[in-house]
C-alpha positions as CSV (number, residue, x, y, z in Angstrom):
1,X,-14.1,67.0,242.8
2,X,-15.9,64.6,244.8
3,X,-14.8,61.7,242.6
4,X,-10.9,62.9,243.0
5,X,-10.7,63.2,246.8
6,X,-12.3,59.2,246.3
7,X,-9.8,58.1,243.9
8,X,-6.8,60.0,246.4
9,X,-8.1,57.5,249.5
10,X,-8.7,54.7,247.2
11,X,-4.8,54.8,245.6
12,X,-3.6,55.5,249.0
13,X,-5.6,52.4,251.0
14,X,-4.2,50.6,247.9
15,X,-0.8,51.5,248.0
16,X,-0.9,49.8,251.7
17,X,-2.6,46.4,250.2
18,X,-1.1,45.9,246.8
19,X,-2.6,42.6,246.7
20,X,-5.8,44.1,246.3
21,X,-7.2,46.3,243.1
22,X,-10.2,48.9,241.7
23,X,-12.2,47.2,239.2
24,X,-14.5,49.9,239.2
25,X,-15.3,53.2,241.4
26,X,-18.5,55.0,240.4
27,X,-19.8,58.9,241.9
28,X,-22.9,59.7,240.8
29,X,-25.1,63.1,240.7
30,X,-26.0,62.5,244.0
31,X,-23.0,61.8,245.3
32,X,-23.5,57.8,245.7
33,X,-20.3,56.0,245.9
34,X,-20.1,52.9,244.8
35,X,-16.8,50.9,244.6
36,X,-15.9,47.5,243.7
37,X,-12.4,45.9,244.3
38,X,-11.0,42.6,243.8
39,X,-8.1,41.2,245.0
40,X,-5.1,38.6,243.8
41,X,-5.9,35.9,247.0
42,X,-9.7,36.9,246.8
43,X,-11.1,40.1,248.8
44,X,-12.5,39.3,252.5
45,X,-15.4,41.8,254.4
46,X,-12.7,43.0,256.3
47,X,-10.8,44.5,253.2
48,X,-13.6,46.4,252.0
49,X,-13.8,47.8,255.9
50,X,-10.3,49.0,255.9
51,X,-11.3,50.6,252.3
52,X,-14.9,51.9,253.1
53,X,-12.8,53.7,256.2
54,X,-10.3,55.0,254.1
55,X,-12.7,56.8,252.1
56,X,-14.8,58.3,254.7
57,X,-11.8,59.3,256.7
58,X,-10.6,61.6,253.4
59,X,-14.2,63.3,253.1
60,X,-16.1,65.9,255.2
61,X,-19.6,64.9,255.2
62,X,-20.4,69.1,256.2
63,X,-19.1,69.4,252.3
64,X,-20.5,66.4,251.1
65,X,-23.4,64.2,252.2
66,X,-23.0,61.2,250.3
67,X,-23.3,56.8,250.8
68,X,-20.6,54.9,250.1
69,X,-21.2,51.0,249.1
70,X,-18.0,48.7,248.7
71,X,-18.5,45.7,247.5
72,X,-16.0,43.2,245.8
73,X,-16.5,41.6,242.0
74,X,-19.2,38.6,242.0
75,X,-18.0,35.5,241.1
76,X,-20.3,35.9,238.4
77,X,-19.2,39.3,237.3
78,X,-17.2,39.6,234.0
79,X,-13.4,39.8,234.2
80,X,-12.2,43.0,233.5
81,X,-8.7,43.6,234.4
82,X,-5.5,41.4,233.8
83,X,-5.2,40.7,237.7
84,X,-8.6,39.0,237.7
85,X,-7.6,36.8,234.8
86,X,-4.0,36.1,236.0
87,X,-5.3,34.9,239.2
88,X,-8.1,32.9,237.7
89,X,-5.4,31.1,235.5
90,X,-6.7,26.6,235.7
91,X,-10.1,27.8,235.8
92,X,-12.5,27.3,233.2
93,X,-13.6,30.6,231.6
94,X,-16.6,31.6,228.5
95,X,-15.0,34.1,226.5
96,X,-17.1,36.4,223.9
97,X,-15.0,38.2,221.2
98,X,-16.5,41.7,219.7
99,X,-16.1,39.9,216.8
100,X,-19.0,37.5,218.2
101,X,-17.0,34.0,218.9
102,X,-17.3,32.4,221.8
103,X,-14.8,29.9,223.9
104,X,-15.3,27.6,226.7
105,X,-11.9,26.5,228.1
106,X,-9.2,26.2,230.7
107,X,-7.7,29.2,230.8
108,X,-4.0,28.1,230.9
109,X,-2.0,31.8,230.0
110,X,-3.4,35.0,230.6
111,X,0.0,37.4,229.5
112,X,0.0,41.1,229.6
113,X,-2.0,41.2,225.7
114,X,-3.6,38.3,225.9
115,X,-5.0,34.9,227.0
116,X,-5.2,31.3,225.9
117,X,-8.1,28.8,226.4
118,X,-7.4,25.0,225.9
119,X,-10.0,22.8,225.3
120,X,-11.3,19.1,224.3
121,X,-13.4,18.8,221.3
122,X,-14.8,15.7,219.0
123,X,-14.2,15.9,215.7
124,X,-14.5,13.8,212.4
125,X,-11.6,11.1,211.5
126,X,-9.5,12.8,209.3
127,X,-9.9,8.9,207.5
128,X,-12.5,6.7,208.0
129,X,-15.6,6.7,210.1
130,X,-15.9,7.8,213.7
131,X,-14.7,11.3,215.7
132,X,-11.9,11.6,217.9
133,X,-11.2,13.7,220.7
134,X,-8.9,17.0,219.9
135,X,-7.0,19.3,221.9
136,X,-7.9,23.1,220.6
137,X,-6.5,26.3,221.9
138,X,-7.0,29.6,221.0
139,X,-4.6,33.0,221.7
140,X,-7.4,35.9,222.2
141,X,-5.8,39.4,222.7
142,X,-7.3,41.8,225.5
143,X,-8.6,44.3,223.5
144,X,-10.7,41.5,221.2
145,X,-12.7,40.5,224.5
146,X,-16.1,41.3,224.5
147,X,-17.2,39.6,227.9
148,X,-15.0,36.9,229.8
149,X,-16.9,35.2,233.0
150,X,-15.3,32.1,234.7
151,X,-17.7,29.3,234.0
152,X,-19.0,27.9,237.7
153,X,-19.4,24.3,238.1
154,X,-22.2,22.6,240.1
């Protein structure tokens, strides 16, 4: 019940801010809230405020004692949602399949099944001695990705 009257405030606070989205929203048996949100320009303090208020103006705390945390996704946290990798689109990603391949690449498509990762790679002369420098790319559906984290430069 708890959980429901959260997700009500949430889709309401969200519905004023489309720019923003719920990656994840988590009650647990002691009634500790924890939400996490991104957004398609990046998520400021102030946006999780105006959603932290949201939330505790939609519950009675005489029903329910509970702590609410909002927090937005990490720059190291995994991608999760097609937003996050739309909006990451230029940006270099590592991408694990469930079927255990891994990609590092520009992420230079991210559709509504799937993405595409370009990348540079040295390879043998098809004649002669020597390698040469190939363009690769890969299509990788959704539903194939195991774990996808945009790869931070130092």
């Amino acid at each position: 019940m708890l959980l429901e009257k959260v997700r009500i405030a949430i889709d309401s606070a969200l519905t004023e801010r489309p720019d923003l989205f719920l990656i994840d929203c988590i009650v647990d048996e002691v009634n500790r809230i924890k939400i996490v949100i991104d957004g398609d320009k990046g998520v400021k303090v102030d946006d999780c405020v105006l959603l932290s208020r949201a939330i505790e103006g939609s519950l009675d705390r005489e029903t329910n004692d509970f702590s609410l945390e909002v927090s937005s996704a990490g720059a190291t946290s995994p991608l999760t949602h097609v937003r996050q990798f739309v909006k990451n689109k230029g940006r270099s990603l590592e991408v694990k399949t469930v079927q255990n391949e891994r990609f590092t690449g520009e992420l230079v498509e991210a559709g509504n099944n799937n993405i595409k990762l370009r990348w540079k790679a040295r390879e043998p002369k098809p004649v002669g001695k020597g390698k040469v420098t190939v363009t690769k790319e890969v299509v990788i559906e959704y539903e194939h990705i195991e774990q996808a984290k945009v790869k931070i430069k130092f």
